[in-house]
Legacy VTK file of the C-alpha trace (Angstrom):
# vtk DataFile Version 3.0
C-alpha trace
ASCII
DATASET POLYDATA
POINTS 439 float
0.000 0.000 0.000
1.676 2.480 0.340
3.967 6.128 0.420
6.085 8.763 -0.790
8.441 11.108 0.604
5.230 11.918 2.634
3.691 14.474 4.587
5.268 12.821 7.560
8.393 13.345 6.373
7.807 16.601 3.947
5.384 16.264 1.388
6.867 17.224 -1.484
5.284 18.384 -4.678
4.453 14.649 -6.650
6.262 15.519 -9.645
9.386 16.295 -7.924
12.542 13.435 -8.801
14.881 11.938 -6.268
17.864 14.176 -6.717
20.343 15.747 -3.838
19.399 13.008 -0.894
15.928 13.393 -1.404
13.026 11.210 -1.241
9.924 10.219 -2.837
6.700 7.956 -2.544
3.585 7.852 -4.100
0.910 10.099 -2.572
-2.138 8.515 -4.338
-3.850 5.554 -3.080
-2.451 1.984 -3.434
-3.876 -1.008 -5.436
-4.286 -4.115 -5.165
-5.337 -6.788 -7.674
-8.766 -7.076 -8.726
-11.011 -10.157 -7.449
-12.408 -12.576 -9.324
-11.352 -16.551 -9.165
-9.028 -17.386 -7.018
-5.274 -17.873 -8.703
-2.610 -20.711 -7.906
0.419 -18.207 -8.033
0.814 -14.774 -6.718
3.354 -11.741 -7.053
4.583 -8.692 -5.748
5.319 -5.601 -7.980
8.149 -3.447 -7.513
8.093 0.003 -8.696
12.069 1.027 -8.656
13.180 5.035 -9.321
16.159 5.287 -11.067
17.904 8.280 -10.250
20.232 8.285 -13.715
18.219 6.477 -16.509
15.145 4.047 -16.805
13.410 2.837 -13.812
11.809 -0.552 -14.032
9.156 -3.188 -11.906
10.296 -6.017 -10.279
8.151 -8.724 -10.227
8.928 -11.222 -6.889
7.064 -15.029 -6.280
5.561 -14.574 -3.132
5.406 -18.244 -2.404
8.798 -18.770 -3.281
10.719 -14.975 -2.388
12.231 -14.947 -5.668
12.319 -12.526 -8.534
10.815 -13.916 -11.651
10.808 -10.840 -13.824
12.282 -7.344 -14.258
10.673 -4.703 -16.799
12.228 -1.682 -17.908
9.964 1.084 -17.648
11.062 5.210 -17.733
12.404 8.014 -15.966
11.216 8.974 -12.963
9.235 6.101 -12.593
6.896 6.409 -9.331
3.523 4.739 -9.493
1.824 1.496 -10.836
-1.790 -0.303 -11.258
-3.100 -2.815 -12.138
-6.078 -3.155 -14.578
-9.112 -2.364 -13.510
-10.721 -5.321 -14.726
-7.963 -7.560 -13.958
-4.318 -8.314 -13.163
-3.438 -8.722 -16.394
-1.166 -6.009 -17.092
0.371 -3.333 -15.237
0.548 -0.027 -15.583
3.699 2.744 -14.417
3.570 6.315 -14.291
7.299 7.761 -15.420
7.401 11.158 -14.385
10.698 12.002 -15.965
9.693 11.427 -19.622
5.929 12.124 -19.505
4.751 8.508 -20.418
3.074 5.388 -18.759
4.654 2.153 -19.073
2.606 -0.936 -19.708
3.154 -4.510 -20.046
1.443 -7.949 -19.559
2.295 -9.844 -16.453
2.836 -13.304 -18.585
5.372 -12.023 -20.635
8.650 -10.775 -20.047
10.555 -7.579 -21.751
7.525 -6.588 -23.905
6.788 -2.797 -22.750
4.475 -0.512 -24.123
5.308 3.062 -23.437
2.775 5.039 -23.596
3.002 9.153 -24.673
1.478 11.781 -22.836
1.767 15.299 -23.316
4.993 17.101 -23.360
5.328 18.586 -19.518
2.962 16.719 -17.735
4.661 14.623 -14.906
2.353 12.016 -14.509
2.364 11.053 -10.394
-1.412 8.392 -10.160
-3.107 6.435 -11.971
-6.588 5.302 -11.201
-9.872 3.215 -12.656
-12.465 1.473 -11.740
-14.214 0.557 -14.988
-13.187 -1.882 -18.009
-10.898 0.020 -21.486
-9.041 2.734 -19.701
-6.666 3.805 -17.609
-6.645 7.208 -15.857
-3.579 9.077 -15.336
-3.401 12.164 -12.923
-0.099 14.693 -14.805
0.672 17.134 -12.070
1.787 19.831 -13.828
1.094 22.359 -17.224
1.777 20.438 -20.266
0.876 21.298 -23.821
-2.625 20.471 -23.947
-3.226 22.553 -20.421
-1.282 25.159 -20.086
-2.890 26.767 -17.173
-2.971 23.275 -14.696
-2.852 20.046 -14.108
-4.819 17.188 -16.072
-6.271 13.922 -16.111
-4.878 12.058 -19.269
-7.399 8.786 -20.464
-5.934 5.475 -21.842
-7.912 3.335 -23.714
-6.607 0.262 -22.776
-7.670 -1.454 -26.207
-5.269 0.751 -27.540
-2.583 1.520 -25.652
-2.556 5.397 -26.183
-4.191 8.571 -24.824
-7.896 9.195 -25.960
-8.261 12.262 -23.889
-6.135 14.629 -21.990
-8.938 16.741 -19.472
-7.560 20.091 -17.912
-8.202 20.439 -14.446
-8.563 24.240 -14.815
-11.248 24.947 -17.197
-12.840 28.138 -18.196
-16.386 29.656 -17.715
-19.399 29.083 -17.383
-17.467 25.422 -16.587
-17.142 24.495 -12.830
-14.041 26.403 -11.514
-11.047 24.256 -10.529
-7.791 25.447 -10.051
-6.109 22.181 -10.062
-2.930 23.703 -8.879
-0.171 21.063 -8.498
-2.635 17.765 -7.932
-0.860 15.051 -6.148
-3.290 12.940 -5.271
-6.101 10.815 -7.337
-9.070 8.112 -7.047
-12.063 6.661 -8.972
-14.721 6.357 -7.431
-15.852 2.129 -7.339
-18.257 0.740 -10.693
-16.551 3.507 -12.834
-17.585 6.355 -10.960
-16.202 10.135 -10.736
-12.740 10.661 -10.032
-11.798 12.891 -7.451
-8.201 15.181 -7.109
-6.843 17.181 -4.656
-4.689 19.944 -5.509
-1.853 20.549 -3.371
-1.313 24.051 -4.366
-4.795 25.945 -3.898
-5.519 23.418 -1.403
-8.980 22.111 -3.573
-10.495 19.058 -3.852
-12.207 18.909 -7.961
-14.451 16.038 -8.804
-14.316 15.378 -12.515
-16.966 13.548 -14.492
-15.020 11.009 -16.740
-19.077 10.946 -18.790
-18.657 14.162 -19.297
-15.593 14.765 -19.612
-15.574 17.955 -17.377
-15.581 19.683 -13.600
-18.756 19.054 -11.567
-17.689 20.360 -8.068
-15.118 21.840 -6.475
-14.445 21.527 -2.656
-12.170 24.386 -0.885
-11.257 25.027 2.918
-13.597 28.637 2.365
-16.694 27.302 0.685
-16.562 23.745 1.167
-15.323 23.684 5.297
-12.566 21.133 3.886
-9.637 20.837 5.839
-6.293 22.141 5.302
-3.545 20.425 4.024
-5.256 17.366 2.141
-2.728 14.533 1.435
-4.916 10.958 0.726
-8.071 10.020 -0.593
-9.497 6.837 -0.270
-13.235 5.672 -1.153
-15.421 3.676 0.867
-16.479 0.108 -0.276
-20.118 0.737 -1.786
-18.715 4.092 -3.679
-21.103 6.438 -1.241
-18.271 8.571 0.074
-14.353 9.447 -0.302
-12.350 9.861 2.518
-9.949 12.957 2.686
-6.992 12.739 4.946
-6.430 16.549 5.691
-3.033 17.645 8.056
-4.669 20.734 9.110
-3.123 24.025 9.960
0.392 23.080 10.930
1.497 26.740 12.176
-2.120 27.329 14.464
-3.397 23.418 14.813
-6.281 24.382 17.226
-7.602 26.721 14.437
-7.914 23.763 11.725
-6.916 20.167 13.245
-6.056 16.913 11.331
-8.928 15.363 10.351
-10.846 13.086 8.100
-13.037 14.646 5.671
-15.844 13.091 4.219
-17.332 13.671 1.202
-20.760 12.665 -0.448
-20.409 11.265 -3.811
-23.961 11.604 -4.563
-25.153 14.349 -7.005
-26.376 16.692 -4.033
-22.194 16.476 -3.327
-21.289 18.057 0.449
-18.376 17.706 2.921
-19.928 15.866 5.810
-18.587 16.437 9.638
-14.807 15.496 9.942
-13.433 12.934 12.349
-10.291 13.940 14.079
-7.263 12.193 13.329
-3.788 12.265 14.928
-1.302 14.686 14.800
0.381 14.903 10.868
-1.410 11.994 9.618
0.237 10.763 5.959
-1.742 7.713 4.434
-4.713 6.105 4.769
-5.967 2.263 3.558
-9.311 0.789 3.882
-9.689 -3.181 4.567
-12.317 -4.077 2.296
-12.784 -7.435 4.166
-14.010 -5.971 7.665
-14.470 -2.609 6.239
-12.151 -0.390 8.261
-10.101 2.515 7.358
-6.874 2.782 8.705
-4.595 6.123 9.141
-0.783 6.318 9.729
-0.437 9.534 12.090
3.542 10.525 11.705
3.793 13.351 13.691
2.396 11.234 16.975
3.426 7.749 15.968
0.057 6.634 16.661
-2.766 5.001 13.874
-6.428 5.701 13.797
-8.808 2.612 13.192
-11.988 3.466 11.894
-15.591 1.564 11.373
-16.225 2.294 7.808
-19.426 0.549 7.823
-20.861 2.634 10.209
-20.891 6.146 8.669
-23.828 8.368 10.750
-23.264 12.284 9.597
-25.805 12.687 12.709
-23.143 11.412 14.835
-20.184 12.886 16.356
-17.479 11.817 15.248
-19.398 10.412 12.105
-17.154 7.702 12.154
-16.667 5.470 15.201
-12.879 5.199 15.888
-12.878 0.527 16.511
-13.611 -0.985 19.494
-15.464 2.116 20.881
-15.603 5.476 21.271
-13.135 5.665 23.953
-10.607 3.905 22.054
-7.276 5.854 21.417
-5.389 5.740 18.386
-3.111 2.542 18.839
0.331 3.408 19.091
3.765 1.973 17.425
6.266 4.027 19.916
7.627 6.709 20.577
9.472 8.389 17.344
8.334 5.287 15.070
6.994 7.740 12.782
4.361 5.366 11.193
3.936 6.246 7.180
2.276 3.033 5.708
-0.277 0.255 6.791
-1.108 -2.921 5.254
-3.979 -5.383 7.002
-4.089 -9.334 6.054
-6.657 -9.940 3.652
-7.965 -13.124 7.073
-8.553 -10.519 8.966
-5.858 -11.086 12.159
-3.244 -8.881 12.226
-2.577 -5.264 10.680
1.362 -4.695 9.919
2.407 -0.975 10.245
5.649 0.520 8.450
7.971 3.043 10.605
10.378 5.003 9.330
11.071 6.970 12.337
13.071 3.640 13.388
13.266 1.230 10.746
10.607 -1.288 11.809
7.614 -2.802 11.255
4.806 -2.937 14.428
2.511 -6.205 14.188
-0.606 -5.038 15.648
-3.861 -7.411 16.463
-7.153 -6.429 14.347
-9.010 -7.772 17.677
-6.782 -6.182 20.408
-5.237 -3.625 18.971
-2.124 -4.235 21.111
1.279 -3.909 18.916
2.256 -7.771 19.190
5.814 -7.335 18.242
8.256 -4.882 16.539
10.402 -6.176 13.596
13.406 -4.636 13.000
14.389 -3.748 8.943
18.285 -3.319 8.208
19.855 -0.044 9.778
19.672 3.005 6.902
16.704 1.215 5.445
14.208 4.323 5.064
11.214 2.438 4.542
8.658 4.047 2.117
6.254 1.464 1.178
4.478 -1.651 2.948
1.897 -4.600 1.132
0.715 -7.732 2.202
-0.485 -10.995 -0.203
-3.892 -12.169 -1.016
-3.047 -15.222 1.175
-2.235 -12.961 3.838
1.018 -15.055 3.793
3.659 -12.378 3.059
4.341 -8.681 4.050
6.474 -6.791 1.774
8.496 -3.525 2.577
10.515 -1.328 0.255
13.318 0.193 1.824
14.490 3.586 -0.198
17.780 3.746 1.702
19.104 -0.180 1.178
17.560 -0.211 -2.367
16.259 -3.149 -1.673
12.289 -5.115 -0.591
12.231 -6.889 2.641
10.238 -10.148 2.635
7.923 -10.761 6.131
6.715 -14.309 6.843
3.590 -13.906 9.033
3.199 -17.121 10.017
6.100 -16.717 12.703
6.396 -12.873 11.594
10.549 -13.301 11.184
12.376 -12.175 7.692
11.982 -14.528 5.547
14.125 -12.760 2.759
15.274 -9.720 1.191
15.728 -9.065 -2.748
17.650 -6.038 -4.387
16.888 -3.752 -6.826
18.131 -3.681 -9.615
21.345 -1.444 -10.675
20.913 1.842 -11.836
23.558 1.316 -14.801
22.477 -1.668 -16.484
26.419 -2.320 -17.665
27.651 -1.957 -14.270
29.048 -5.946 -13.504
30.405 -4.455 -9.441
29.920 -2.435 -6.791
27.030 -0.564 -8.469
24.597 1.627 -7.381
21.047 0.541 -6.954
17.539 2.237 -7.955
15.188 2.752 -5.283
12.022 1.077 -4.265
9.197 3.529 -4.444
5.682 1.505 -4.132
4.482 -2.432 -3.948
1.722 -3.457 -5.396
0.390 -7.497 -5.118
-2.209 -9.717 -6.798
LINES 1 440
439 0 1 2 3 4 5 6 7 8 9 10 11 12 13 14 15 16 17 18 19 20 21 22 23 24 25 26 27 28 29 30 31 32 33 34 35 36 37 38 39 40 41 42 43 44 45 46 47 48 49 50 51 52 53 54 55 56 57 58 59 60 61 62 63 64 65 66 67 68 69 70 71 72 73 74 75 76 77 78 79 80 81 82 83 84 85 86 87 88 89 90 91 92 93 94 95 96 97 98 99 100 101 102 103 104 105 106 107 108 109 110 111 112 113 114 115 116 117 118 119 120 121 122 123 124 125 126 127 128 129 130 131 132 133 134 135 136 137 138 139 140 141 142 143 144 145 146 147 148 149 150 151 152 153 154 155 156 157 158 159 160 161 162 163 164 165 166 167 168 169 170 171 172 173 174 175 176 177 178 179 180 181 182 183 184 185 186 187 188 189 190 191 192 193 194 195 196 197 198 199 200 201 202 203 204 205 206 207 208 209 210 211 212 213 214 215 216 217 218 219 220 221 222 223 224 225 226 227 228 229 230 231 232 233 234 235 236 237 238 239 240 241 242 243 244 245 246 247 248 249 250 251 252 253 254 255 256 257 258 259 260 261 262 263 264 265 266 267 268 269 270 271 272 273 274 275 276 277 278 279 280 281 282 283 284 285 286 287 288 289 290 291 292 293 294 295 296 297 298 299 300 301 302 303 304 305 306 307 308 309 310 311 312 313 314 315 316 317 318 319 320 321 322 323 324 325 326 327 328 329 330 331 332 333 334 335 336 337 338 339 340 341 342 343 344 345 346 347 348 349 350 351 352 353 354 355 356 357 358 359 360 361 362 363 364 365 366 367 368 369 370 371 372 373 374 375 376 377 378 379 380 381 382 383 384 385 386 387 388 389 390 391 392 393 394 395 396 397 398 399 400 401 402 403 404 405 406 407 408 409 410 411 412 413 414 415 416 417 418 419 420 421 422 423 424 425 426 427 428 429 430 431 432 433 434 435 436 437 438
């Protein structure tokens, strides 16, 4: 699931490379692979940044902790997805050369790179309905000169049908769509929602339509400040905005979970408060929870997403009760990712605070143990299986993906990425692990 050089650590603008020690993770939501009939073999996908030519995506046998395929993608390569339909193919966002990557899991070395327009810096990709792909581009590019976009794939194709500006003129819907950084589809192919980093907005976009029809701002709208995450609720009735709040006067404007109403009368419902700096946020489709990393506090909420009451206060109950704190990984942990098993047991939390991973209980909600990743591993990323068999961590600082058992919750195995010169033979220097996504 996963994370980017986040708002725990200093949310940077999505487009922006690794260059000068710095770091980056995805800021859009994680995904997983589709459902559908159950499958004999499954993998882990490893998005790697290369900080001097092509990235690529590692492809790892979770059964057997090996790699079993590396594609070459494109610069600046830091997002992926899977099909909406399926986990057929993958998609990569290169943000360096203004193109998606695609290519079919069965086969190796056969990439499609797919154009976008010159300047766009593509950061998310999202969809929830069969022949396309959505791509958020964070920045002015030729065909939207005046923001940010939402670029359309037809997956049939393999090339751009459509490149939407975020900013569109009147009598249209204004949106300022100001460096966007963050992306989702609503579920059955519904609207896609952005927030924009940089006039602090949430836009709704009607893929139908092919235009703005809302905007939501901390003025009009009561939306918090500072949104970082989105994430939509199982049945499609709501998206979930993880908003930081006012960092200079908290008390004025707290962190907070937003909700919004994706229904046509569209509305930002009351907010439930959230922990101090929270960064990511993950909902566990199987008992229907949200879960959200809280950096600055080291702490995670656990919310009952089945149980959303706008007449209540908090609209949200935190899980087991009302009275029930955040559950905390430690002092300094600095929590940016969370992954739960697909069984339902245990919820595995990422730290990069102190290199570890907390094992929490989905019943108690008591931190079972800490695992401790290699020193200098700057974890950015965490994912579990299907089978709820394996937990995988990418570590930015070792360049490499750390491979969890959970059955006795001990490393089971670590793999490298690969080198960033593809003629170096020794000694060479490693791209970075940016995001994980499994089917």
């Amino acid at each position: 699931m996963r994370f980017l050089g986040r708002t725990g650590f200093a949310l940077f603008a999505a487009f922006i490379l690794l260059g000068c020690g710095g770091q980056y993770r995805p800021v859009a939501n994680p995904v997983v692979g589709p459902g559908g009939q159950p499958q004999s073999t499954h993998y882990a996908y490893v998005v790697n940044y290369n900080p001097i030519g092509d990235g690529s995506t590692t492809q790892i046998d979770v059964s057997g902790d090996s790699v079993t395929q590396l594609q070459t993608t494109g610069l600046g390569s830091n997002y992926e997805s899977f099909l909406s339909t399926s986990a057929a193919a993958v998609f990569v966002t290169n943000g360096g050369s203004d193109t998606v990557s695609e290519f079919n899991v069965s086969q190796t070395g056969v990439v499609t790179t797919i154009n976008l327009p010159i300047g766009s810096h593509p950061v998310a990709l999202s969809s929830t309905q069969a022949g396309v792909m959505y791509v958020l581009n964070s920045q002015p590019n030729l065909a939207c000169p005046n923001s940010g976009s939402i670029s359309t794939i037809s997956t049939t194709t393999l090339a751009v049908s459509n490149t939407a500006c975020l900013f569109q003129p009147p009598p249209a819907i204004f949106c300022g769509g100001v460096n966007p950084i963050a992306m989702v589809q609503a579920p059955g192919g519904g609207r896609i929602f952005v927030i924009n980093q940089g006039d602090n907005s949430v836009c709704v976009y009607d893929p139908s339509s092919q235009s703005i029809v809302a905007t939501f701002t901390t003025q009009a709208n009561k939306l918090g400040l500072n949104a970082v995450y989105l994430v939509p609720s199982a049945d499609g009735s709501y998206i979930f905005v993880v908003t930081q709040g006012d960092k200079v006067n908290p008390p004025a404007n707290p962190p907070a979970l937003d909700i919004i109403a994706t229904n046509n009368l569209f509305g930002v419902l009351p907010s439930v408060p959230l922990g101090v700096s929270p960064s990511f946020a993950t909902l566990d489709p199987n008992l229907n929870r949200l879960y959200v990393t809280n950096s600055g506090d080291s702490t995670v909420s656990v919310l009952d997403a089945s149980n959303v009451n706008v007449k209540a206060s908090p609209p949200i109950p935190p899980i087991p009760s009302l009275a029930n704190p955040p559950v905390s990984v430690g002092a300094g942990a600095v929590p940016i990712g969370v992954t739960p098993l697909a069984n339902g047991t245990l919820f595995y939390v990422v730290n990069a605070g102190n290199n570890s991973v907390s094992v929490v209980s989905a019943t108690s909600f008591q931190v079972l143990m800490t695992i401790a990743l290699p020193a200098g591993s700057n974890p950015v990323w965490i994912a579990s299986d299907p089978t709820s068999s394996k937990v995988f961590v990418a570590n930015q600082g070792t360049s490499s993906t750390t491979i969890i058992q959970t059955v006795n919750n001990a490393i089971a195995s670590s793999t490298q990425s690969p080198a960033q010169d593809p003629n170096c033979t020794s000694s060479c220097a490693l791209q970075q692990p940016v995001m994980i996504i499994t089917n």
